[in-house]
C-alpha positions as CSV (number, residue, x, y, z in Angstrom):
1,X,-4.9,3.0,8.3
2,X,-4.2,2.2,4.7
3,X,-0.9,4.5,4.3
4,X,0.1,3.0,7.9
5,X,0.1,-0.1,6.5
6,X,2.0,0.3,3.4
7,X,4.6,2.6,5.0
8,X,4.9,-0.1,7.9
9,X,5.6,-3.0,5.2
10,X,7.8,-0.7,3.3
11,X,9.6,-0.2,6.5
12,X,9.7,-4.0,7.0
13,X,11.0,-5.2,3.6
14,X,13.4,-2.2,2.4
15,X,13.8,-0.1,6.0
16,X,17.3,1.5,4.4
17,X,15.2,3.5,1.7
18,X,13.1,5.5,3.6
19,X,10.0,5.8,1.3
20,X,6.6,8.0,1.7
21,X,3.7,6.9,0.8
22,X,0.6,9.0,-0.7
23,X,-2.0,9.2,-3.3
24,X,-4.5,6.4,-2.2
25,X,-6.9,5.0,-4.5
26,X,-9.8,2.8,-4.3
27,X,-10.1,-0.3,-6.4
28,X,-12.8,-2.0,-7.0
29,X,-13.6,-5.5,-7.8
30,X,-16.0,-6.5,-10.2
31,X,-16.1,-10.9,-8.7
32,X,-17.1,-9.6,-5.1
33,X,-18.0,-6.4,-2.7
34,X,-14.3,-6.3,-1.8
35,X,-12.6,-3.0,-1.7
36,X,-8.8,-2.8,-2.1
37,X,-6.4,0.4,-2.2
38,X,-3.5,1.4,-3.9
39,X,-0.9,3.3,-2.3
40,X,1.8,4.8,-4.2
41,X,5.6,4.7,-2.4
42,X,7.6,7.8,-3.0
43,X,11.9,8.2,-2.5
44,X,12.8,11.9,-2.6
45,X,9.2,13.2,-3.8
46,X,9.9,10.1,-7.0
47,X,7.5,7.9,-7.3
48,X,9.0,4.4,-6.2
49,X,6.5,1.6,-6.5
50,X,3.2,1.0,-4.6
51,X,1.3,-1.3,-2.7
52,X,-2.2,-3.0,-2.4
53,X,-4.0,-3.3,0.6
54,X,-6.9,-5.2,1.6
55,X,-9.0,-5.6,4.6
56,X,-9.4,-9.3,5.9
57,X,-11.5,-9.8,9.0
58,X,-11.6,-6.0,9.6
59,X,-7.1,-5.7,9.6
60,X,-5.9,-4.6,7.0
61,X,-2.9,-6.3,5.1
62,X,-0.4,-6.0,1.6
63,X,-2.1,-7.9,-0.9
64,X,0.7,-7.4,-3.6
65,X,3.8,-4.7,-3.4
66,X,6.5,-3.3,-5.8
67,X,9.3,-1.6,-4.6
């Protein structure tokens, strides 16, 4: 669900560059139990940028994104 996410917003904002998405990691923050991810973008096996996603109400959504 979290690569979905990313790839789907990457898809929305910049659909001409045709970025992967991979290496998922967990962050954790240290004000609350919230759990957010960071999902790496990829164009041409290069790393590209990433993205944060969060989970609000049980959906997860982009929190903060460079591409």
């Amino acid at each position: 669900m979290v690569i979905n996410t990313a790839l789907d917003w990457s898809k929305t904002t910049q659909p001409t560059l045709n970025l992967t998405a991979d290496n998922i990691s967990k962050i954790y923050c240290d004000k609350s139990t919230d759990i957010q991810y960071c999902v790496s973008y990829y164009k041409d096996n290069t790393p590209y940028g990433y993205a944060i996603v969060s989970f609000v109400n049980n959906e997860a959504v982009i929190k903060e994104s460079r591409i």
